[in-house]
C-alpha positions as CSV (number, residue, x, y, z in Angstrom):
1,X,36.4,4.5,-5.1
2,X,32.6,4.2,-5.6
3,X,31.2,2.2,-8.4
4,X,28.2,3.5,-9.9
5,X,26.6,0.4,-11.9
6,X,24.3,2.0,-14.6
7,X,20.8,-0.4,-15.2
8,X,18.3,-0.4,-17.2
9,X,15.2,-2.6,-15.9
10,X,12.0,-2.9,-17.4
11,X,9.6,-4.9,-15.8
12,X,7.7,-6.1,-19.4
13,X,11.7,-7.5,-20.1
14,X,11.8,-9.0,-16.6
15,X,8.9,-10.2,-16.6
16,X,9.3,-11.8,-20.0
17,X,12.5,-13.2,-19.1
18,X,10.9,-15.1,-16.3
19,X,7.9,-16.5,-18.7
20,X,10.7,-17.8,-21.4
21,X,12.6,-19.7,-18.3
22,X,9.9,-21.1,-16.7
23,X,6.5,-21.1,-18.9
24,X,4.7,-23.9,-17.4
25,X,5.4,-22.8,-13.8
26,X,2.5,-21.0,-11.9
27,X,1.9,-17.7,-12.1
28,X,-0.9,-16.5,-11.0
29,X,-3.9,-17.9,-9.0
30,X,-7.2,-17.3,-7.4
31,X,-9.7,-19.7,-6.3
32,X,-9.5,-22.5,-9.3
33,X,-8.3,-20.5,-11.4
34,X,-4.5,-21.4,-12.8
35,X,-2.1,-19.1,-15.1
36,X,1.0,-20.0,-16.5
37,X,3.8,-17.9,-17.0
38,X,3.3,-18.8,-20.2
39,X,-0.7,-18.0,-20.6
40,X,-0.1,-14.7,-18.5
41,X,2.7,-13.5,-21.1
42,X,0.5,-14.3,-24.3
43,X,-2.6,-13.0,-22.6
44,X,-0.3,-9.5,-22.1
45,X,0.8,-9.8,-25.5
46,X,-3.1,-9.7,-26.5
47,X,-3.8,-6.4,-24.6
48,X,-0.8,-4.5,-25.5
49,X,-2.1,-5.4,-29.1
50,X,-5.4,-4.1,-28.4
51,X,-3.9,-1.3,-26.8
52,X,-2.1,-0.4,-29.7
53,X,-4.8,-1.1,-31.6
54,X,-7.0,1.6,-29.8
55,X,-4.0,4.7,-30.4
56,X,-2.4,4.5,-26.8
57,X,0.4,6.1,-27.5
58,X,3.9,5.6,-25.7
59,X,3.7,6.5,-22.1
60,X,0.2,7.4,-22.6
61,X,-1.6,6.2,-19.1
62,X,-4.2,3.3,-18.5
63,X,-6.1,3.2,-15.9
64,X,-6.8,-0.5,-13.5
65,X,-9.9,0.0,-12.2
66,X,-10.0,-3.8,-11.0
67,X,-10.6,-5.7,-7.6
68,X,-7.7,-7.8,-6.6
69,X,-7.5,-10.7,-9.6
70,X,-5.7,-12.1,-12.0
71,X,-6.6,-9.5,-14.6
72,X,-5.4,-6.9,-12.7
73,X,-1.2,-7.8,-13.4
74,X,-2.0,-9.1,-16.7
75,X,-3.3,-5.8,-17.5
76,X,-0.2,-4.2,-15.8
77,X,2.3,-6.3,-17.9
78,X,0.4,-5.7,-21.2
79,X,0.4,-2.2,-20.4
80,X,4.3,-1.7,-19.7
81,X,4.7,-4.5,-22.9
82,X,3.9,-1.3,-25.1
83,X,5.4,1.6,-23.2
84,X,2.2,3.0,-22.0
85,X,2.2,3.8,-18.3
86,X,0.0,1.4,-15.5
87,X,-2.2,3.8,-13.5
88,X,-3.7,2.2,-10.3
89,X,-7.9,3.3,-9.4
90,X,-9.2,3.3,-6.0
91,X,-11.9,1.1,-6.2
92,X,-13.7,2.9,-3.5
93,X,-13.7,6.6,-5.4
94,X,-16.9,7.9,-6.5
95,X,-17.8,9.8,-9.7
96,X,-16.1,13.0,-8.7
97,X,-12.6,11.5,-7.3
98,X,-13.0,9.1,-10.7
99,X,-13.4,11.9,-13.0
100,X,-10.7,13.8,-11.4
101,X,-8.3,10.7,-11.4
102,X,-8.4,10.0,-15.4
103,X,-8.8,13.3,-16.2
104,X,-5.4,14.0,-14.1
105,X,-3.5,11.0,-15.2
106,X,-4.5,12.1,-19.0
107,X,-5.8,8.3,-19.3
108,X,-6.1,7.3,-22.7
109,X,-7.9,3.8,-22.2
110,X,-9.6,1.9,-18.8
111,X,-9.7,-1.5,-17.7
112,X,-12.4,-2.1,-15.4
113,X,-14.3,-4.6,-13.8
114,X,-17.8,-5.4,-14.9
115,X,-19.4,-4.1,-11.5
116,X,-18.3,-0.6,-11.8
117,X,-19.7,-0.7,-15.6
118,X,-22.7,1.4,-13.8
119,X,-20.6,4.1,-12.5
120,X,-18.1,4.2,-15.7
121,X,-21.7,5.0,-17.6
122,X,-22.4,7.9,-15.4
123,X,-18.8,9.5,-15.9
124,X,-17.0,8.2,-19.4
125,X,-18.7,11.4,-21.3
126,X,-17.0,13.8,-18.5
127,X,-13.3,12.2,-19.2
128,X,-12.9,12.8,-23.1
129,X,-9.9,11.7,-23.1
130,X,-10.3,8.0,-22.4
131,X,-10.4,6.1,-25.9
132,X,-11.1,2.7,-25.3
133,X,-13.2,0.8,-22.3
134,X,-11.9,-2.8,-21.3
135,X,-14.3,-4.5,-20.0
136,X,-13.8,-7.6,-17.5
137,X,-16.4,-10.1,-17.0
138,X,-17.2,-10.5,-13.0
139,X,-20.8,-11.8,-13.4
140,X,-22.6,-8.7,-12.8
141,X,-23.9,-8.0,-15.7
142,X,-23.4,-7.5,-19.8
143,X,-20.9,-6.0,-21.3
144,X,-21.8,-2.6,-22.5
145,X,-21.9,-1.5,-25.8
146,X,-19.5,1.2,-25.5
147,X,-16.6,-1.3,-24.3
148,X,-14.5,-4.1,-25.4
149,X,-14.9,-7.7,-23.5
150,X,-11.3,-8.6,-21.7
151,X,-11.3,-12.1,-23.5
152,X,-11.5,-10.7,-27.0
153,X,-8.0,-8.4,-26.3
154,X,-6.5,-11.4,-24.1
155,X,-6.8,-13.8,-26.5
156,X,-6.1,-12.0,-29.7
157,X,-2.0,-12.4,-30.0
158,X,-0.2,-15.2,-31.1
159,X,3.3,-13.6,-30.7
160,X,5.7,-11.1,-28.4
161,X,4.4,-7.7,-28.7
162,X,6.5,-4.5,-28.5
163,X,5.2,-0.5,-28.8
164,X,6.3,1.7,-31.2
165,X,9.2,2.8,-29.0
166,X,11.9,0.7,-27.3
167,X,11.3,-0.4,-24.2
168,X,13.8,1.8,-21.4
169,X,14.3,1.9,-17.7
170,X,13.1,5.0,-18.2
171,X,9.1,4.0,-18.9
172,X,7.4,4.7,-15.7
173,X,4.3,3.6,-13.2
174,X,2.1,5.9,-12.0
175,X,0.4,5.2,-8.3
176,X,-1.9,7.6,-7.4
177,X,-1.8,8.0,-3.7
178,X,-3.6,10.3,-1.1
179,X,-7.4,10.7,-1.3
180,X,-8.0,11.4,2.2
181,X,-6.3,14.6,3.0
182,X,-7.0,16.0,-1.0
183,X,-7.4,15.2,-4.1
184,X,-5.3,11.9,-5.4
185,X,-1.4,12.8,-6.8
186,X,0.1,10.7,-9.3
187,X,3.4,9.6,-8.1
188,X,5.7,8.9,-11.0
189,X,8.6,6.2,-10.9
190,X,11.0,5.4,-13.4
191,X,10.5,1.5,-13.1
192,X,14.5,1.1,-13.6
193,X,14.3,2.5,-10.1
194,X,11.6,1.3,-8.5
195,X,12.9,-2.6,-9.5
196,X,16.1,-1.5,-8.0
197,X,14.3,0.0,-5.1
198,X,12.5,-3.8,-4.8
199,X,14.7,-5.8,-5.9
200,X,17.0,-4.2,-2.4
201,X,14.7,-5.7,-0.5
202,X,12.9,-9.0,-2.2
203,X,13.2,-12.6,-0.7
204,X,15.3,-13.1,-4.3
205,X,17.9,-10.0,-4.7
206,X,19.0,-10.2,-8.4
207,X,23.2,-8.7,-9.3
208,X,21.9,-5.8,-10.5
209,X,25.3,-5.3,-12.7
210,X,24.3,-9.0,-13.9
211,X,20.8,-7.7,-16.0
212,X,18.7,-10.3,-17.7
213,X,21.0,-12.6,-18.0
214,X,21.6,-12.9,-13.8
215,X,18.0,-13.7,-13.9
216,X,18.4,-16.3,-16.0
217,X,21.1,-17.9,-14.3
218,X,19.2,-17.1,-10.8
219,X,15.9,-18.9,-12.1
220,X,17.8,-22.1,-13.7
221,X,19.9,-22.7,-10.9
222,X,17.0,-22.3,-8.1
223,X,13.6,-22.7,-9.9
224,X,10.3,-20.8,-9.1
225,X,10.2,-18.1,-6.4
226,X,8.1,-18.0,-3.5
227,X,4.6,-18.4,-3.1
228,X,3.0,-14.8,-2.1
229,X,-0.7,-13.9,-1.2
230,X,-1.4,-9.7,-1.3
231,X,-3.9,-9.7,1.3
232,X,-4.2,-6.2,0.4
233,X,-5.1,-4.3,-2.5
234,X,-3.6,-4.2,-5.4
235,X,-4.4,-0.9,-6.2
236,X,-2.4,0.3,-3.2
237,X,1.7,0.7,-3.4
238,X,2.0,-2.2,-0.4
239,X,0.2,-4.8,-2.2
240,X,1.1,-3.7,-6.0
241,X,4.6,-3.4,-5.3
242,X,5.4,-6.5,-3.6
243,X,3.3,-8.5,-6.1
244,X,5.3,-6.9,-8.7
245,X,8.5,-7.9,-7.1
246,X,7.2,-11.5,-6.4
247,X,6.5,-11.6,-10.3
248,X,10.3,-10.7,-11.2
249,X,11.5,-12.9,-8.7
250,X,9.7,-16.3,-10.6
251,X,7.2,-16.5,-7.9
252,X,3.2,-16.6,-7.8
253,X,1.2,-14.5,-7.2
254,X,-2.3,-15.8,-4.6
255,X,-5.1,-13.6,-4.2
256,X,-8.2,-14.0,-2.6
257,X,-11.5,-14.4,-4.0
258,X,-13.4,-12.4,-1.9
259,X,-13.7,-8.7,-2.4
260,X,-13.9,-8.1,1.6
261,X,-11.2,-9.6,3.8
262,X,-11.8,-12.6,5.4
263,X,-9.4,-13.9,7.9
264,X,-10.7,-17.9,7.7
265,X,-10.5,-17.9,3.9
266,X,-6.7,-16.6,4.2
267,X,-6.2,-18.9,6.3
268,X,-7.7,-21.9,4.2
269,X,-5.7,-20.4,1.2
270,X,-2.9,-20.4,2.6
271,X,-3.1,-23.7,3.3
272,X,-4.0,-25.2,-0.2
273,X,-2.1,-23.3,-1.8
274,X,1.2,-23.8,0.6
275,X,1.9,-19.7,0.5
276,X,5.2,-19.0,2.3
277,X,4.5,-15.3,2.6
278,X,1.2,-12.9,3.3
279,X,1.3,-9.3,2.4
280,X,-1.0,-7.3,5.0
281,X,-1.6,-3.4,6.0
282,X,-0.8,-3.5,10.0
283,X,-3.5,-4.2,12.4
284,X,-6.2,-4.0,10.3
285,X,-5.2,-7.4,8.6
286,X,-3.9,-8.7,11.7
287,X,-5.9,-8.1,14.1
288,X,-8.7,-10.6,12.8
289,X,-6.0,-12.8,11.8
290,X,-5.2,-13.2,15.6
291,X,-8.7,-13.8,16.1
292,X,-8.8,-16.6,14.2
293,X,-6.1,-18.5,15.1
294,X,-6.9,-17.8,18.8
295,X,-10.8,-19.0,18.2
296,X,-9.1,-22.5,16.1
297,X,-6.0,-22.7,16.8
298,X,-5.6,-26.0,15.4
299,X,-7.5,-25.6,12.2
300,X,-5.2,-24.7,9.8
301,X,-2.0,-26.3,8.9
302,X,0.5,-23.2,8.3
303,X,3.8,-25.2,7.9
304,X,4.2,-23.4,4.7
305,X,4.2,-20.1,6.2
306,X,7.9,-18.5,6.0
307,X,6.7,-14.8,7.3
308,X,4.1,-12.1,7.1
309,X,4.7,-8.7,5.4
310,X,3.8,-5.2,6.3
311,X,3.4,-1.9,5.6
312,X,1.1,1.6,5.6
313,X,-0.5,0.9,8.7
314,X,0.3,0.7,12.6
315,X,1.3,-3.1,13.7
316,X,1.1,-3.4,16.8
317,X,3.6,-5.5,19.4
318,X,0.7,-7.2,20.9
319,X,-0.4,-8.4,18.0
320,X,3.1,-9.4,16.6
321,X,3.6,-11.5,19.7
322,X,0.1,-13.4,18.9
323,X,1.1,-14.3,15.8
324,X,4.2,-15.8,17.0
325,X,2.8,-17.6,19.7
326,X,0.4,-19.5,16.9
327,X,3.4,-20.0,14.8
328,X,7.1,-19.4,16.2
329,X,9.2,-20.1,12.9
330,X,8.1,-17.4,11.1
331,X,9.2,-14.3,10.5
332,X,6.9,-10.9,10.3
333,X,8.5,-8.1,8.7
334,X,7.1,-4.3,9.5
335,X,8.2,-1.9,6.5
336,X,8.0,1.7,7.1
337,X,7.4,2.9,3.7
338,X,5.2,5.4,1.2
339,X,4.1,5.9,-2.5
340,X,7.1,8.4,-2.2
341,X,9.5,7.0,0.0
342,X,9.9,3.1,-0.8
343,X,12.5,1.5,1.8
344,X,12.5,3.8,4.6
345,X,12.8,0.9,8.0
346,X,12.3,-1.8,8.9
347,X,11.6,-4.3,11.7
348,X,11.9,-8.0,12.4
349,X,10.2,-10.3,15.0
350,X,10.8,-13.8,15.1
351,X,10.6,-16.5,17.5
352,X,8.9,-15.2,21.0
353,X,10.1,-11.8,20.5
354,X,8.4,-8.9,18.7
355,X,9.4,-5.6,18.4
356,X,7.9,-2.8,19.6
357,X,5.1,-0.6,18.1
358,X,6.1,1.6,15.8
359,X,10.1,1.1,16.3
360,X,12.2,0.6,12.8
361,X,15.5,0.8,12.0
362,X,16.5,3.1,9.5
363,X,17.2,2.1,5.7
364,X,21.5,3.5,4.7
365,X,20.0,6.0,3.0
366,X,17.5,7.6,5.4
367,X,18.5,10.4,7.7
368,X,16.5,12.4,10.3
369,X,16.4,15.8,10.0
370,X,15.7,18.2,12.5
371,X,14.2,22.0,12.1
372,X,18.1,23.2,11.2
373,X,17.9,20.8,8.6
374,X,20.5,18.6,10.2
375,X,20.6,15.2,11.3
376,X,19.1,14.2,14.4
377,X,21.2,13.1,17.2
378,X,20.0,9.5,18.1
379,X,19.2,9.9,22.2
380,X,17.8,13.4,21.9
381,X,14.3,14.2,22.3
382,X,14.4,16.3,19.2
383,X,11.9,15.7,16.3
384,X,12.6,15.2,12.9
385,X,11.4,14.6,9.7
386,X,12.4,11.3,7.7
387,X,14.1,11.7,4.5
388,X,15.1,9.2,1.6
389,X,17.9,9.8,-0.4
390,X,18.9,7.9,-3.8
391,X,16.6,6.2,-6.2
392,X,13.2,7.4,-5.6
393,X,10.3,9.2,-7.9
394,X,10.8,12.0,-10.3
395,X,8.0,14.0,-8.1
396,X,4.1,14.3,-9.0
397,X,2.8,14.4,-12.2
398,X,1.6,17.4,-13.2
399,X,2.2,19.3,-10.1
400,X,5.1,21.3,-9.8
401,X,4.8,23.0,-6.4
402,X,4.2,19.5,-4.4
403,X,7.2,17.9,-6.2
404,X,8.9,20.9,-5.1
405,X,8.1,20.5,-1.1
406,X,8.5,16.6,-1.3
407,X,11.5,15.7,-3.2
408,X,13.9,18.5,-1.9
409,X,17.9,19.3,-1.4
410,X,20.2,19.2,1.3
411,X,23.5,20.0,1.5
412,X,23.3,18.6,-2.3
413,X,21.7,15.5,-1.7
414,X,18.4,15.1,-3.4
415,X,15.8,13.5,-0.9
416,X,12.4,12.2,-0.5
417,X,10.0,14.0,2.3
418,X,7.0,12.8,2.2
419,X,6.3,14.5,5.8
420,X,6.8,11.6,8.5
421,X,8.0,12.4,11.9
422,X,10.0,10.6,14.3
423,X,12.5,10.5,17.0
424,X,15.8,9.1,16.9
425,X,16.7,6.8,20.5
426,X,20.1,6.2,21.6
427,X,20.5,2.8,20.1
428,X,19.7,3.9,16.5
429,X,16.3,3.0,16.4
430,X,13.3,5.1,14.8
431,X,10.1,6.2,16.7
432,X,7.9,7.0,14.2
433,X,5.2,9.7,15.1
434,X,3.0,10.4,12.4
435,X,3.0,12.3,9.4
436,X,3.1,16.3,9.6
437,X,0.0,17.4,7.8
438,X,-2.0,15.4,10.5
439,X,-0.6,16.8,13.3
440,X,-2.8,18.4,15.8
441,X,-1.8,22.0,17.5
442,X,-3.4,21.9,21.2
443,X,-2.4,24.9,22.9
444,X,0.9,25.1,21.3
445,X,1.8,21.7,22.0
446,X,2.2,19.1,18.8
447,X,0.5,15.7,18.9
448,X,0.9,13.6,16.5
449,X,-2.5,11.1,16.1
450,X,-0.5,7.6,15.2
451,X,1.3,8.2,18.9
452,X,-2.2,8.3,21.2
453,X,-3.8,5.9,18.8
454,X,-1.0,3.4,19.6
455,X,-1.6,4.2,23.3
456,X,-5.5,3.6,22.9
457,X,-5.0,0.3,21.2
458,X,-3.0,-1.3,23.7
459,X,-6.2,-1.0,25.9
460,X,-7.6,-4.5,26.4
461,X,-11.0,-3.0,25.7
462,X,-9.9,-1.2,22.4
463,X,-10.4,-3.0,18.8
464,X,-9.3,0.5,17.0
465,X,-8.7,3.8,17.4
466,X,-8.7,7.0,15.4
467,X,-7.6,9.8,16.6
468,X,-8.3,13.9,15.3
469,X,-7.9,17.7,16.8
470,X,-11.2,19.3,16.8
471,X,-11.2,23.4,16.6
472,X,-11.9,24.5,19.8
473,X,-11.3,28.5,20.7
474,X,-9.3,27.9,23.9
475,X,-7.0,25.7,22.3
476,X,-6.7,26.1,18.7
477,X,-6.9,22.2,18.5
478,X,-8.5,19.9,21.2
479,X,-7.1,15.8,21.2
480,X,-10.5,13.6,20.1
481,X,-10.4,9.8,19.9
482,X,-12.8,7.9,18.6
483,X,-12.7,4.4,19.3
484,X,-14.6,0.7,18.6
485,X,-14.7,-1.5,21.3
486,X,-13.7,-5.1,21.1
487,X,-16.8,-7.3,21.3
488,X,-18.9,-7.4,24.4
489,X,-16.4,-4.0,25.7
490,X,-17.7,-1.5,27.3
491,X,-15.9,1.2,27.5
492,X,-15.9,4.3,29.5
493,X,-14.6,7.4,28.1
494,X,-12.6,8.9,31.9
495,X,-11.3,5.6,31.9
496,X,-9.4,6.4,28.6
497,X,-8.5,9.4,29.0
498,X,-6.6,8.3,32.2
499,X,-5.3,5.0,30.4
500,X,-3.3,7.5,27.6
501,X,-1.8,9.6,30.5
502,X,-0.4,6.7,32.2
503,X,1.8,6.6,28.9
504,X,2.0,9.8,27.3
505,X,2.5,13.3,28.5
506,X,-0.6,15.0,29.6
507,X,-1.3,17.7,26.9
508,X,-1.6,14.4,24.0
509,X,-4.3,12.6,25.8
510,X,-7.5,12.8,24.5
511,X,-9.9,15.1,26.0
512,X,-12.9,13.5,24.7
513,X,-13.8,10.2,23.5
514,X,-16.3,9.3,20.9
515,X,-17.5,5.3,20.8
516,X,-18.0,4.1,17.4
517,X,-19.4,0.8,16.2
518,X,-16.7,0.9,13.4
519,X,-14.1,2.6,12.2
520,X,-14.9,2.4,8.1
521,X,-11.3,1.5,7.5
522,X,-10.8,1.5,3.7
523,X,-9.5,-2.4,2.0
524,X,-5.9,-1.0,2.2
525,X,-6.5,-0.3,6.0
526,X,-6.4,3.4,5.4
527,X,-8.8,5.9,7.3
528,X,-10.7,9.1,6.6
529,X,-9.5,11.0,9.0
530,X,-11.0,14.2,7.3
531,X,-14.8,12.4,8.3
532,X,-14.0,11.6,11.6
533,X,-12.2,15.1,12.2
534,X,-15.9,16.3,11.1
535,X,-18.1,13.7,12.9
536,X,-15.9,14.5,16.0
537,X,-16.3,18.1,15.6
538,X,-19.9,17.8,15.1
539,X,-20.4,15.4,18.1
540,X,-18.3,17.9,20.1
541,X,-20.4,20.9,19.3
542,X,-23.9,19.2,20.2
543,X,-21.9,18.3,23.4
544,X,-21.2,21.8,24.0
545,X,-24.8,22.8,23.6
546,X,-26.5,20.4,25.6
547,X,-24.2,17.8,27.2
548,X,-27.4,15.0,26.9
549,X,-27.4,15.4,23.3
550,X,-23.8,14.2,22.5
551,X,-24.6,10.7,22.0
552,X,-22.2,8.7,19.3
């Protein structure tokens, strides 16, 4: 017989909970700067106030248009202390994907940092909607007359706030995801199951039968939680999710200062500050982390370091075997995960041994499906499309026909398909290919991008690696990589093109390779693939019409 345990969580009651157990512990910190569990529930209090105060209704949206700080969960936690809904803001979006974003999310009020006060200006009359401007102080500038200073609302409650409406399990969080392939889509969780979701997984699992009180008894009879630095965004699932769950587990939360990553200043915060985990985004992070440790290898003193935490991006088994070699006791953890699809796989290197690029092993409630809709059968070469059953979003808000496509129905079962491909091998394991809608078509032959760019980066020459198909009227699609060497490389673009089919069949290597200084990866690690697909393109075509003229 199954038992079906019914909860309730509410991350403003969690969190809370934790602040009445342990107020004077640390909660947050950045640089010098030190808050309490008890400052960072009073300063929550003080914006749900002033949230109220403003007519944000319940489950009316606010949007965090912050850089990773202390401000940026504060404002989460007074937002969900009043049943209005946390909406996260690419800090990277320009006035149209801005005006798009709030107008889309219906947000009734912004927070925003004082250096994007300029571009809020230019687009605050196009988003009627927004009632209130929150204004945080970052040294840029004044505060304009049109918005409220952050201190005013922080400081201005004495006591435990609550909206006008009980709080539920049911309140949700909104992360806007996907800016690169179309416009952003609000993906809506109910946070009773996105705690549950975390919660699965966290350093600190909590009885979930057991409620509040569990975490009561959890926190008295063990103290604090961990110590965890979001090396990432916070504005990104990866980095606001796992902060979030660090939060309800009595831990603190580190963040950087600096608003471009810095590999030597993670690894001197990391030291004073004795983190035991790192959150990252795949190579991207840790490729220049290996960098630095290989340049000083003896700088840093990283005793404190339990394990290192990824997700969204490639990580590749080079680079996991670097890490270990600096520091064998810890432990890195590669989640395969989305906005959609939290919990999906999972792999674990420790020790001298890291796994392979791109392998995972598959959450209990992930299956495989192949074009017949049925599972996969591990060892075969078919490909299928990963799917998440149980707890997982109610769909997109506001947009019927994707929820539709994503969150779909087998055999009664209710899954998540956010669109990733992979093969099943004969041990269980998951290859994961890339997602569908990036797929290239090259005369009738799929390629999936992820696959050759894992094949390009294992290239001693090769720092990263994009790869897009480029229209071309023999082929539908032709393979085009564009790559940026490691310092002092040169590479040579016959040379890579034979390197790939050493390791991959024929028809998914590259047929032409475009150098590139850099790659523009967003702070999340993310790429544009739609601007390299046109640079490529473009740098093709002038190829085509007079070979000289195809320079990078």
């Amino acid at each position: 017989m199954v038992v079906v345990v019914v909860t309730n969580w509410n991350y403003a009651d969690v969190w809370e909970t934790v602040a009445d157990e342990q107020p004077d512990a640390n909660a947050l910190s950045q640089g010098d700067r030190r808050v309490s569990w008890r400052q960072l529930d009073r300063r929550a209090d003080g914006l749900g106030r002033w949230l109220l105060g403003m007519g944000v209704g319940h489950q009316e949206a606010v949007g965090l248009y912050l850089y990773n700080s202390p401000e940026y969960l504060e404002s989460a936690f007074g937002v969900m202390k009043v049943g209005a809904v946390p909406v996260n803001t690419n800090y990277r979006y320009v006035d149209e994907e801005l005006v798009y974003l709030w107008d889309n999310a219906d947000a009734a009020a912004v927070i925003f940092h004082g250096a994007f006060a300029g571009r809020v200006e230019r687009v605050r009359d196009r988003v009627p909607g927004v009632k209130a401007w929150l204004w945080v102080d970052d040294g840029s500038g004044p505060c304009p007359s049109w918005a409220t200073r952050y201190e005013e609302a922080a400081g201005s409650a004495t006591e435990r706030v609550h909206g006008p409406v009980d709080r539920s399990g049911d309140d949700l969080v909104m992360l806007y995801t996907g800016g690169t392939t179309g416009m952003p889509k609000g993906v809506m969780w109910r946070q009773d199951d996105l705690f549950a979701r975390m919660n699965a997984s966290g350093f600190r699992s909590y009885n979930e039968a057991a409620g509040l009180g569990g975490i009561r008894s959890t926190l008295r009879a063990n103290g604090p939680g961990m110590a965890l630095l979001p090396a990432c965004p916070l504005m990104h699932g990866t980095g606001g999710f796992v902060a979030m769950e660090c939060l309800s587990e009595g831990g603190r939360v580190v963040l950087l200062e600096s608003r471009k990553f810095d590999a030597e200043e993670l690894f001197d915060t990391v030291e004073r500050e004795h983190v035991n985990g790192v959150v990252i985004v795949g190579d991207p992070f840790a490729r220049p982390m290996l960098a630095a440790l290989d340049a000083q290898p003896d700088r840093w003193d990283l005793s404190s370091l339990l394990g290192i935490l990824s997700s969204g991006a490639m990580w590749s088994e080079e680079i996991k075997a670097g890490l270990l070699r600096h520091k064998q006791d810890m432990v890195l953890f590669d989640f395969f995960a989305s906005s959609e699809a939290v919990g999906m796989g999972a792999s674990m290197s420790s020790g001298a041994a890291a796994t392979r690029t791109a392998e995972f092993v598959l959450g209990p409630e992930v299956a495989v499906l192949g074009p017949d809709g049925r599972p996969v059968q591990p060892g075969s070469d078919t490909v299928g499309v990963l799917a998440l059953a149980g707890r997982g979003p109610l769909g997109y808000y506001k947009d019927e026909e994707k929820t539709a496509a994503t969150f779909r129905v087998v055999d009664g079962v209710r899954y998540s398909i956010p669109g990733d491909f992979a093969q099943v091998r004969a041990d269980g394991s998951v290859h994961l290919l890339g997602r569908g809608s990036s797929s290239i078509n090259t005369g009738g032959e799929k390629v999936f991008p992820e696959e050759v760019e894992e094949a390009l980066k294992t290239h001693p020459g090769v720092r990263d690696a994009a790869v897009v198909g480029v229209p071309d009227d023999a082929y539908g699609e032709i393979v085009v990589a564009v790559v940026a060497p490691e310092e002092g490389a040169a590479l040579d673009e016959h040379e890579l093109i034979s390197y790939v089919k050493e390791r991959l069949a024929s028809f998914k290597a590259p047929r032409r390779v475009r150098t590139v200084p850099s790659l523009g990866r967003a702070p999340n690690g993310k790429l544009d693939y739609r601007r390299h697909q046109d640079e490529a393109a473009a740098w093709v075509a002038r190829a085509a019409e007079a070979p000289s003229a195809a320079s990078p």
